[in-house]
C-alpha positions as CSV (number, residue, x, y, z in Angstrom):
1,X,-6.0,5.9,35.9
2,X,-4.7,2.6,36.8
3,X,-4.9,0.3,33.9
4,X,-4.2,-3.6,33.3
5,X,-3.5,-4.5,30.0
6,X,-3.5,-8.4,29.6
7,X,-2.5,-10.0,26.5
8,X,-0.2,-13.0,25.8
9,X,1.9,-11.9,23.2
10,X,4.6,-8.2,23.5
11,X,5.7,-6.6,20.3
12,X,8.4,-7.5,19.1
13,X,9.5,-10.5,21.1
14,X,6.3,-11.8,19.0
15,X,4.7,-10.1,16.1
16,X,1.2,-9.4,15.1
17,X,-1.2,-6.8,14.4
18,X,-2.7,-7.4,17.9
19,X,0.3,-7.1,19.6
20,X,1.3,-3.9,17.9
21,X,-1.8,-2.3,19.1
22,X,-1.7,-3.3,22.9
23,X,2.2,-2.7,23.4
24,X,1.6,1.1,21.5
25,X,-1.6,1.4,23.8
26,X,0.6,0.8,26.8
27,X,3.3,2.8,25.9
28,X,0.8,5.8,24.8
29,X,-0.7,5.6,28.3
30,X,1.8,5.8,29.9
31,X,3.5,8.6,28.4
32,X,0.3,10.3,29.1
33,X,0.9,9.9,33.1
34,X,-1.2,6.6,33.7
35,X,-0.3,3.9,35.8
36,X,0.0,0.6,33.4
37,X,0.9,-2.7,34.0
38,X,1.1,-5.2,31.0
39,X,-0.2,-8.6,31.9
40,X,1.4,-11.0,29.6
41,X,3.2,-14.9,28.9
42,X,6.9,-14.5,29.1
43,X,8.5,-14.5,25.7
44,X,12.2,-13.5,26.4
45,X,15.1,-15.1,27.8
46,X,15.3,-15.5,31.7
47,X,17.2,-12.6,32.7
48,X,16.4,-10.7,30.0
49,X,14.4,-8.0,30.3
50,X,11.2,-7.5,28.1
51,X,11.8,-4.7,25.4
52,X,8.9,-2.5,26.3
53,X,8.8,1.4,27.9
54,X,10.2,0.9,31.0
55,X,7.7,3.7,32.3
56,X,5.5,0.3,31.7
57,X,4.9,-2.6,34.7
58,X,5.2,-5.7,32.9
59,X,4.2,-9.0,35.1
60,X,4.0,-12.5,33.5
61,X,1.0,-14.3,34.0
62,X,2.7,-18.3,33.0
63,X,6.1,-19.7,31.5
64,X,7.6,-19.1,27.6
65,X,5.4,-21.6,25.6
66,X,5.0,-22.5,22.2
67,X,1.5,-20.4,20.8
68,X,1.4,-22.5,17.4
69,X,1.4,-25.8,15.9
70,X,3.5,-26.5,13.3
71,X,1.2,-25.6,10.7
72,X,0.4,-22.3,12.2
73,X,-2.7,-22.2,14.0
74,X,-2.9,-21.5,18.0
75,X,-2.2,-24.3,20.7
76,X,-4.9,-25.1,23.5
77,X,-2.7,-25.7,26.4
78,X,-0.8,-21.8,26.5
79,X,-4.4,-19.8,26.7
80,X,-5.5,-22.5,29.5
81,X,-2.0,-21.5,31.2
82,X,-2.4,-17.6,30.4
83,X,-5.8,-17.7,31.8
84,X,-5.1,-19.3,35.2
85,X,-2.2,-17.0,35.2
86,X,-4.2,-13.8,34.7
87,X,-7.4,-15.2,37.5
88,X,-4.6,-15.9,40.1
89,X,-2.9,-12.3,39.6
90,X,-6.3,-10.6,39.2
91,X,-7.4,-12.0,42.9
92,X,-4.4,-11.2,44.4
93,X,-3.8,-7.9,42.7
94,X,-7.2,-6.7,40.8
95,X,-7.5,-3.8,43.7
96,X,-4.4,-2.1,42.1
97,X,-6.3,-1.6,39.2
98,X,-9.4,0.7,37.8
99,X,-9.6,-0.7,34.4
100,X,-8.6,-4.4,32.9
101,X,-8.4,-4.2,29.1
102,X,-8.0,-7.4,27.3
103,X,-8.3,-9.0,24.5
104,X,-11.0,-11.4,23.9
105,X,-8.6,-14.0,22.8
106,X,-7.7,-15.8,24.1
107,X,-10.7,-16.3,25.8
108,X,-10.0,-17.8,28.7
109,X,-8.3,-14.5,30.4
110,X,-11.4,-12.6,29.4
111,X,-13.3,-14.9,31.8
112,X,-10.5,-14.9,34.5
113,X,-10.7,-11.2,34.4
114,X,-14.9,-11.1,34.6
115,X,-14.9,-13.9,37.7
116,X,-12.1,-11.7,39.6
117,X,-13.8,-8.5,38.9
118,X,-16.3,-9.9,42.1
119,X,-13.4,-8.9,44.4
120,X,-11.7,-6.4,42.2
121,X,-14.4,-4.3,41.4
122,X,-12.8,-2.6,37.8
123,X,-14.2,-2.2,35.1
124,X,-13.5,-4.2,32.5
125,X,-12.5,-3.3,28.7
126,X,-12.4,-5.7,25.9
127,X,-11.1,-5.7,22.4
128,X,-12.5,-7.9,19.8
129,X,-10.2,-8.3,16.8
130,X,-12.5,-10.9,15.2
131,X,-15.7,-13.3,16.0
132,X,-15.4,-16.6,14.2
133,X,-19.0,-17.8,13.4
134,X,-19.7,-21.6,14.0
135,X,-18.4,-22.8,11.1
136,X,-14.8,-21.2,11.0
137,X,-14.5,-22.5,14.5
138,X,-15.0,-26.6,13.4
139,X,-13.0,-25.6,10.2
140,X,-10.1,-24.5,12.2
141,X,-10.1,-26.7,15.2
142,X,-12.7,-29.8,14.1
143,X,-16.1,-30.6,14.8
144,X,-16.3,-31.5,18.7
145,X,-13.2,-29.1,19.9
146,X,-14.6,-26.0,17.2
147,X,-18.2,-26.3,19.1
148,X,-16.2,-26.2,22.5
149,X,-14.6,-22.8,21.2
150,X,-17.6,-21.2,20.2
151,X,-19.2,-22.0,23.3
152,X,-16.8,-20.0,24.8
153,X,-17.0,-17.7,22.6
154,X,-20.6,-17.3,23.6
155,X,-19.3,-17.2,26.8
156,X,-17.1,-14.1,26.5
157,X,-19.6,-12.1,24.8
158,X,-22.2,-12.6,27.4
159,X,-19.6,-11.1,30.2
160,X,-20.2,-7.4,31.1
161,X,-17.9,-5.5,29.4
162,X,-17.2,-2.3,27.5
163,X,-16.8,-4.0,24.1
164,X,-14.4,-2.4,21.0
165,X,-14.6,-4.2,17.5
166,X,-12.4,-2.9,15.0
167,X,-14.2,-3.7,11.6
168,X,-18.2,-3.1,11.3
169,X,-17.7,-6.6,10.2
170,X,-17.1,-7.9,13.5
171,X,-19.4,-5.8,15.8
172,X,-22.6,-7.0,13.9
173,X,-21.2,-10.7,15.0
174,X,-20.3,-9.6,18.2
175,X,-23.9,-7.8,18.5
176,X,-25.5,-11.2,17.1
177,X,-23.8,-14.0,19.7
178,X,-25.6,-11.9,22.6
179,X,-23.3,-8.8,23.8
180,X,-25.0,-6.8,26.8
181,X,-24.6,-3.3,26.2
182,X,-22.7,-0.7,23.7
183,X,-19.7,-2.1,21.2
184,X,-18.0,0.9,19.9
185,X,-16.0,0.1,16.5
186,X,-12.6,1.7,16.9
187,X,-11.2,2.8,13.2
188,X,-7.7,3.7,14.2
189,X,-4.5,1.4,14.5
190,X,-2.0,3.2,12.3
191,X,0.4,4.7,14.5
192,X,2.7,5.8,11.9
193,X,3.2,9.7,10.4
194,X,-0.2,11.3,9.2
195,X,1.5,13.8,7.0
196,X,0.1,13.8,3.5
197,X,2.2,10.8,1.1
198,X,3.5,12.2,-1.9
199,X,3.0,10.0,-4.2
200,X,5.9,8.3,-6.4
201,X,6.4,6.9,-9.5
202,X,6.2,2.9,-8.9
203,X,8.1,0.2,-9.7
204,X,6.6,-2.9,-11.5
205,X,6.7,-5.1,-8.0
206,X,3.5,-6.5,-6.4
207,X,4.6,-6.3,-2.7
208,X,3.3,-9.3,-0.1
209,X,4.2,-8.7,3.7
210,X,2.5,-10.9,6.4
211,X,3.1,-14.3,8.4
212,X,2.8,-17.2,6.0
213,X,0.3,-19.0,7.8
214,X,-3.0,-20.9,5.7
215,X,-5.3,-17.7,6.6
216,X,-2.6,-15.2,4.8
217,X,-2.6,-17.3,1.8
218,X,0.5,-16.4,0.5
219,X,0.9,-19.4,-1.8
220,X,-2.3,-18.1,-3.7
221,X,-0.6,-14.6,-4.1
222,X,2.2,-16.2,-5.8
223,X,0.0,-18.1,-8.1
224,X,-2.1,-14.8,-9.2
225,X,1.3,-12.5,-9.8
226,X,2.4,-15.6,-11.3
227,X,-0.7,-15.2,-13.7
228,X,-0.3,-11.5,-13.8
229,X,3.5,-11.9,-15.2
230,X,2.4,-13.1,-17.9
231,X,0.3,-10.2,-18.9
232,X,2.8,-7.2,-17.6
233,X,6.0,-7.3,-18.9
234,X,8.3,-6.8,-16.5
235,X,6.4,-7.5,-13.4
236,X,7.9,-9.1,-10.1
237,X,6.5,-10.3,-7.0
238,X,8.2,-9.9,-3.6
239,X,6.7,-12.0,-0.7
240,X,8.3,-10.8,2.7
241,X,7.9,-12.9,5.7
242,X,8.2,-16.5,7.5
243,X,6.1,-19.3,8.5
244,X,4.8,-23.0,8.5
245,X,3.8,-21.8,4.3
246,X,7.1,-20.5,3.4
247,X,8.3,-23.8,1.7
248,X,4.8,-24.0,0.0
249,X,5.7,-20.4,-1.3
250,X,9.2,-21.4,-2.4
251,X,7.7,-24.7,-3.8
252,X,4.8,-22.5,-6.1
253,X,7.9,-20.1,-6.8
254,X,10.0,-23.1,-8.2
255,X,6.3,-24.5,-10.7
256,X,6.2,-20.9,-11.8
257,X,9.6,-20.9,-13.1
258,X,9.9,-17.1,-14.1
259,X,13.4,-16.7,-14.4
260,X,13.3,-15.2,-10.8
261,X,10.4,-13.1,-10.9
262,X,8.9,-14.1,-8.0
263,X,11.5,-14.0,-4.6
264,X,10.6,-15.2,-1.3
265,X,13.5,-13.4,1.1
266,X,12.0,-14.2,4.5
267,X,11.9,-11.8,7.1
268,X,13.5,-8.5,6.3
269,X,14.3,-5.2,8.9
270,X,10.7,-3.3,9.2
271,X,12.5,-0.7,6.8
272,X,13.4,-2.6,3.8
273,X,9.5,-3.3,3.7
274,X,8.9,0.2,4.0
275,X,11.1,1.1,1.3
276,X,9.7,-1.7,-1.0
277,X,5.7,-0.3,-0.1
278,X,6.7,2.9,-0.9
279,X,7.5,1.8,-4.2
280,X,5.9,-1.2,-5.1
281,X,2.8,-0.9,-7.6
282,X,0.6,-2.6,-4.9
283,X,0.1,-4.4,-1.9
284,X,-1.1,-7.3,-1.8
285,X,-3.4,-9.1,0.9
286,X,-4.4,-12.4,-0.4
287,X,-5.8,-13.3,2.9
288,X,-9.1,-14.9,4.1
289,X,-9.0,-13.7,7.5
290,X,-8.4,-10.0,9.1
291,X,-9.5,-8.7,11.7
292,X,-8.7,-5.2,10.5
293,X,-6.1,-5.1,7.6
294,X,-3.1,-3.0,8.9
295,X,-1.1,-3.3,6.0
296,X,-4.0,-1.5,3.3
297,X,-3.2,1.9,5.8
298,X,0.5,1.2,5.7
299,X,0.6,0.9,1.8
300,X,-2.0,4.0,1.3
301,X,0.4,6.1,3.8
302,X,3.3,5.3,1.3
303,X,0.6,6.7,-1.7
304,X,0.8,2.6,-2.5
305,X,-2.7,1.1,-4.0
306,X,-3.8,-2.4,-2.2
307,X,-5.2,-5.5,-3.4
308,X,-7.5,-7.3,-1.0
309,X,-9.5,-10.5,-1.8
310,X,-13.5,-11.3,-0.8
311,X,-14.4,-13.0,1.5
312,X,-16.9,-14.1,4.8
313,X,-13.7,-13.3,7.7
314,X,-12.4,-10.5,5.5
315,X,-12.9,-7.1,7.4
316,X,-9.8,-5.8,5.3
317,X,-12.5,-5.1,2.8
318,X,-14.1,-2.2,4.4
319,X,-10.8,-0.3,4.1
320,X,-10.8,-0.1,0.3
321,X,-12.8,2.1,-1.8
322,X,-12.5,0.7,-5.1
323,X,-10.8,2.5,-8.0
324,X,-9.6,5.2,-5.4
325,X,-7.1,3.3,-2.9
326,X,-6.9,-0.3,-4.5
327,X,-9.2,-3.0,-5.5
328,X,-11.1,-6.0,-3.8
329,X,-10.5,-9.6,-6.1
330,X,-13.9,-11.1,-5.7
331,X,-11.9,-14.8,-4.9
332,X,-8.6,-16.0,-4.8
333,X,-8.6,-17.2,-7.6
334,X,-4.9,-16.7,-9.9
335,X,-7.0,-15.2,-12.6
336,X,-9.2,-12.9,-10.3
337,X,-5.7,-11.6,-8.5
338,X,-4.5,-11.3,-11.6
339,X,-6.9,-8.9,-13.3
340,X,-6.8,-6.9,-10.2
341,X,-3.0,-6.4,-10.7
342,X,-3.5,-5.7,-14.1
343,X,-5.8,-2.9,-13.0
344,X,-3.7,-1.6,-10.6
345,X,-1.1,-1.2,-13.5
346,X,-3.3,0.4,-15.9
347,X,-4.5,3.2,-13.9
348,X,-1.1,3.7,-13.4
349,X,0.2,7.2,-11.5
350,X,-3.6,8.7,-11.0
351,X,-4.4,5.8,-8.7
352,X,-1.5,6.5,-6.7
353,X,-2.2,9.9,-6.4
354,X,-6.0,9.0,-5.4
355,X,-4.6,6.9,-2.8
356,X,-2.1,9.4,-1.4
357,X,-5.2,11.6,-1.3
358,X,-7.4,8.9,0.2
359,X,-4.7,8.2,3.0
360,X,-4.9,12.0,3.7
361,X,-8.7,12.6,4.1
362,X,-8.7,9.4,6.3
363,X,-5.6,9.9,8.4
364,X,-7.0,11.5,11.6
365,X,-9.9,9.0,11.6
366,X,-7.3,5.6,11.2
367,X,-5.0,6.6,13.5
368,X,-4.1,5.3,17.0
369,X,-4.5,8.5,18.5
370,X,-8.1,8.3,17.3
371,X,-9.2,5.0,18.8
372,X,-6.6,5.8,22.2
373,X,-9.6,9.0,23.0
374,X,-12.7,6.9,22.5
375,X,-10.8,3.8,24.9
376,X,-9.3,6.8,27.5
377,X,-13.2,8.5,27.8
378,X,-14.0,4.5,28.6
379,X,-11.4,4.4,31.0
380,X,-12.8,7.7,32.5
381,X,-16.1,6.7,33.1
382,X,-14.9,3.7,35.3
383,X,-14.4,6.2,38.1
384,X,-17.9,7.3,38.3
């Protein structure tokens, strides 16, 4: 098959579960003989090449732009750019191709790639990592511009497509704004080992790993192992990672004032946060917002227990069963995170060993290799 893959990020240059998933798709398919091309905005040095399979066509579809504001939410102008970028490569190029597989955002190349398709004539594929409802769209951008975005949101989902949600969460929303035809909820992005964890004795360290940006809401981790601290003795908190929230994490570190407790080191080599999950006595996911919740299948691989918080945007809550592979806070609350924590440490080695035996009766089904059959039998039936 020939196969377009257009999204405007490429692990690592930037980082994200989304990213992870399309660059591992590419490379998969094309280790499996397929001819793939990876649309994308340029995110390297001129002259540099992009650090990617080099089995995999990479072709930019705009210039190296800034994606976020300062305070960490996504900029207009780059997925205006992106998307005139991926319309004028489609109508030039889209014969090369029998399948485009995109993201839905941002949105405007999924519309590039359903106007094209006219003279193109692929199919086209698209992943939905989350639908915002009304509501989170005028929280995030404002009244007038958030009503704009959902429109074209609208928009998106009423393009004929072969639609993939990853969260059951997300496929009843995308089901509700008006999809035509079939969305298929893909369970797998882990593309780690699926060889059974053995569980080890943990440490007393609560373990946070993610972009500090509002929706992660790292600062409200802090303040619940904060909390928890003072119930455990011993306990420390580790928060791993960077972004526009970092000095508000540093700044709730300093009000705790635990005699260095808490630590904020920034972002670390992929295998020091490995080591530290494997470990740690949980994970923690404070956030809001996930589209899927990666990090609850890393920890569980590691025979690690997560904590997840409640919420609306949350899908990250449909990978715990609670008691056996972590715990769901019902708010974010200090107090709530806290008695989760404390949990966590009271059921001590036997809910490690649950989740090491969770991670291995789920394995097959939340892997990559999983989710790459379902999207490679979509792929098939473009050619009939």
């Amino acid at each position: 098959m020939r196969v377009c893959i257009i999204y405007d990020c490429l692990f690592p240059h930037t980082v994200g579960g989304a990213e992870r998933w399309y660059r591992n798709l590419a490379e998969r398919l094309a280790g499996e003989g397929h001819e793939v091309t990876y649309l994308t905005l340029r995110q390297w040095e001129r002259g540099e090449k992009p650090r990617i399979d080099e089995r995999v066509r990479v072709c930019t579809a705009g210039p190296r732009m800034a994606l976020y504001t300062d305070d960490g939410r996504r900029r207009i102008l780059p997925p205006l750019v992106f998307g005139v970028g991926v319309l004028a490569h489609l109508l030039r190029h889209g014969r090369r191709y029998d399948v485009v597989h995109t993201a839905s955002f941002p949105y405007f190349s999924l519309l590039a790639a359903a106007l094209a398709r006219v003279l193109g004539g692929y199919r086209v594929v698209c992943d939905w990592h989350e639908v915002w409802s009304r509501s989170y769209w005028r929280e995030y951008l404002g009244r007038a511009a958030g009503d704009v975005g959902y429109v074209v949101q609208l928009l998106c989902a009423r393009c004929r497509q072969r639609a993939f949600c990853f969260s059951r969460l997300h496929a009843e929303r995308l089901r509700g704004e008006g999809l035509r035809g079939e969305v298929t909820v893909l369970e797998g992005e882990y593309a780690g080992g699926l060889q059974a964890p053995v569980a080890v004795q943990a440490e007393p360290v609560v373990v946070f790993a993610g972009r500090m940006i509002p929706e992660k809401r790292a600062p409200a981790g802090v303040a619940g192992v904060a909390a928890a601290v003072q119930r455990i003795e011993g306990l420390r908190g580790v928060f791993y990672g960077d972004g526009p929230e970092r000095g508000l994490v540093l700044e709730a570190i300093a009000r705790a004032d635990l005699d260095g407790a808490l630590t904020a080191p920034g972002f670390v080599p992929a295998e020091q946060i490995e080591e530290a999950l494997t470990h740690a006595l949980c994970m923690l996911l404070p956030s809001r917002r996930e589209g899927y919740g990666m990090g609850v299948v890393e920890a569980a691989a590691r025979g690690t227990p997560s904590i997840v918080v409640a919420g609306p945007d949350n899908a990250a809550t449909e990978l715990i069963e609670e008691g056996v592979n972590g715990f769901v806070a019902p708010g974010p609350e200090p107090e709530a995170i806290a008695a989760a924590i404390e949990l966590v440490h009271e059921r001590g080695m036997p809910l490690r060993e649950s989740t090491a035996a969770w991670f291995s009766a789920n394995a097959r089904r939340l892997s990559l290799g999983s989710s790459l059959e379902v999207v490679l039998a979509s792929y098939a039936s473009a050619a009939e």
